[in-house]
Structures are given as structure tokens and as C-alpha cells.
C-alpha positions in Angstrom: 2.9 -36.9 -13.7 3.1 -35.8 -10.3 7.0 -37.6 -10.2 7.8 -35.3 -12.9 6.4 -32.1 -11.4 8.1 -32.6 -8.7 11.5 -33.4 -10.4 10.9 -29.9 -11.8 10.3 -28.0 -8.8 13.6 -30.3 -7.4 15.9 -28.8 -10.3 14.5 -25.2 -9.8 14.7 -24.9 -6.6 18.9 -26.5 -7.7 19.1 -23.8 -9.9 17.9 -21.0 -7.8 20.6 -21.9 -4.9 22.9 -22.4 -7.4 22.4 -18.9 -8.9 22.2 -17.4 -5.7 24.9 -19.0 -4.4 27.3 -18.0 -7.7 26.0 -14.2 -7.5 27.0 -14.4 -3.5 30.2 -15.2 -4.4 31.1 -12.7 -7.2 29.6 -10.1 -5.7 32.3 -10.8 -2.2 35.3 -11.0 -4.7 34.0 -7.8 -6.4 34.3 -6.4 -3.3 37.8 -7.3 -2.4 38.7 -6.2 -5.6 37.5 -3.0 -5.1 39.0 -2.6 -1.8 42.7 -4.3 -2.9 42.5 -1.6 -5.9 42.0 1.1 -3.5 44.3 -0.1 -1.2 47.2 0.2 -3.7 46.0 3.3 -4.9 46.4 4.7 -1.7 49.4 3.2 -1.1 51.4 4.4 -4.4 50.1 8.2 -3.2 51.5 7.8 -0.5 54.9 6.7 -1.6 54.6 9.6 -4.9 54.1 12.4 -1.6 57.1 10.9 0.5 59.5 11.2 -2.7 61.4 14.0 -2.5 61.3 16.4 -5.5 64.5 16.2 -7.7 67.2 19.1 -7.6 66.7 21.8 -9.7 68.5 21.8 -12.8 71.8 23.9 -13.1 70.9 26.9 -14.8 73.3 27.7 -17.7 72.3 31.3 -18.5 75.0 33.6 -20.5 77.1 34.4 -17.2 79.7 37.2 -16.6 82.3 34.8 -18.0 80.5 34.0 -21.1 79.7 36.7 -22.3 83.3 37.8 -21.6 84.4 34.9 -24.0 82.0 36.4 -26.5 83.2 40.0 -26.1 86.9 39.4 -27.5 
């Protein structure tokens, strides 16, 4: 009996490294997730704010010479 308490405790104490371990290591990639994410967030802001905003479209109100068209 006291072989296969101690087998038991053995496995546990596996398990609870294991676990630990695992959760360690999730927990580091979450975090270079996060920061990656940011990071290209940041980055595509950047490149939105350095675009320069595109020419204004040519206005084509009813001009002198249209309406001079429109007039005969």
C-alpha cells in the first residue's frame, strides 16, 4: 500500500508541474500576442496619419459657360 501511495503522490506532483508548466507557457505567448497586435496597430496608424489626403474632387457646378449653353 504504501508503493502505491506513493506512486500517487509521484503522478500528482507530474501533473501539477505539468499544469503549471503548460499555463506558464500560454500565458508568455498570450502576452506576445498582445504586444505583436498592438504593435501592428500602432504601426498601420501610423502609416493611415502619414498618407496624405486625396485631392479634392473637381467641382462641376452650373458655371458661367453652362448656363450660357442653357440660355440659347
Amino acid at each position: 500500500m504504501p508503493g502505491l501511495l506513493r506512486a500517487v503522490a509521484a503522478t500528482a506532483v507530474v501533473s501539477g508541474t505539468a499544469t503549471a508548466t503548460r499555463n506558464a507557457v500560454n500565458r508568455k505567448q498570450a502576452e506576445k500576442n498582445v504586444a505583436a497586435y498592438s504593435e501592428a496597430q500602432q504601426h498601420v496608424q501610423v502609416e493611415q496619419a502619414a498618407q496624405a489626403p486625396p485631392p479634392p474632387a473637381a467641382c462641376r457646378s452650373a458655371g458661367p459657360e453652362r448656363r450660357r449653353d442653357h440660355a440659347a
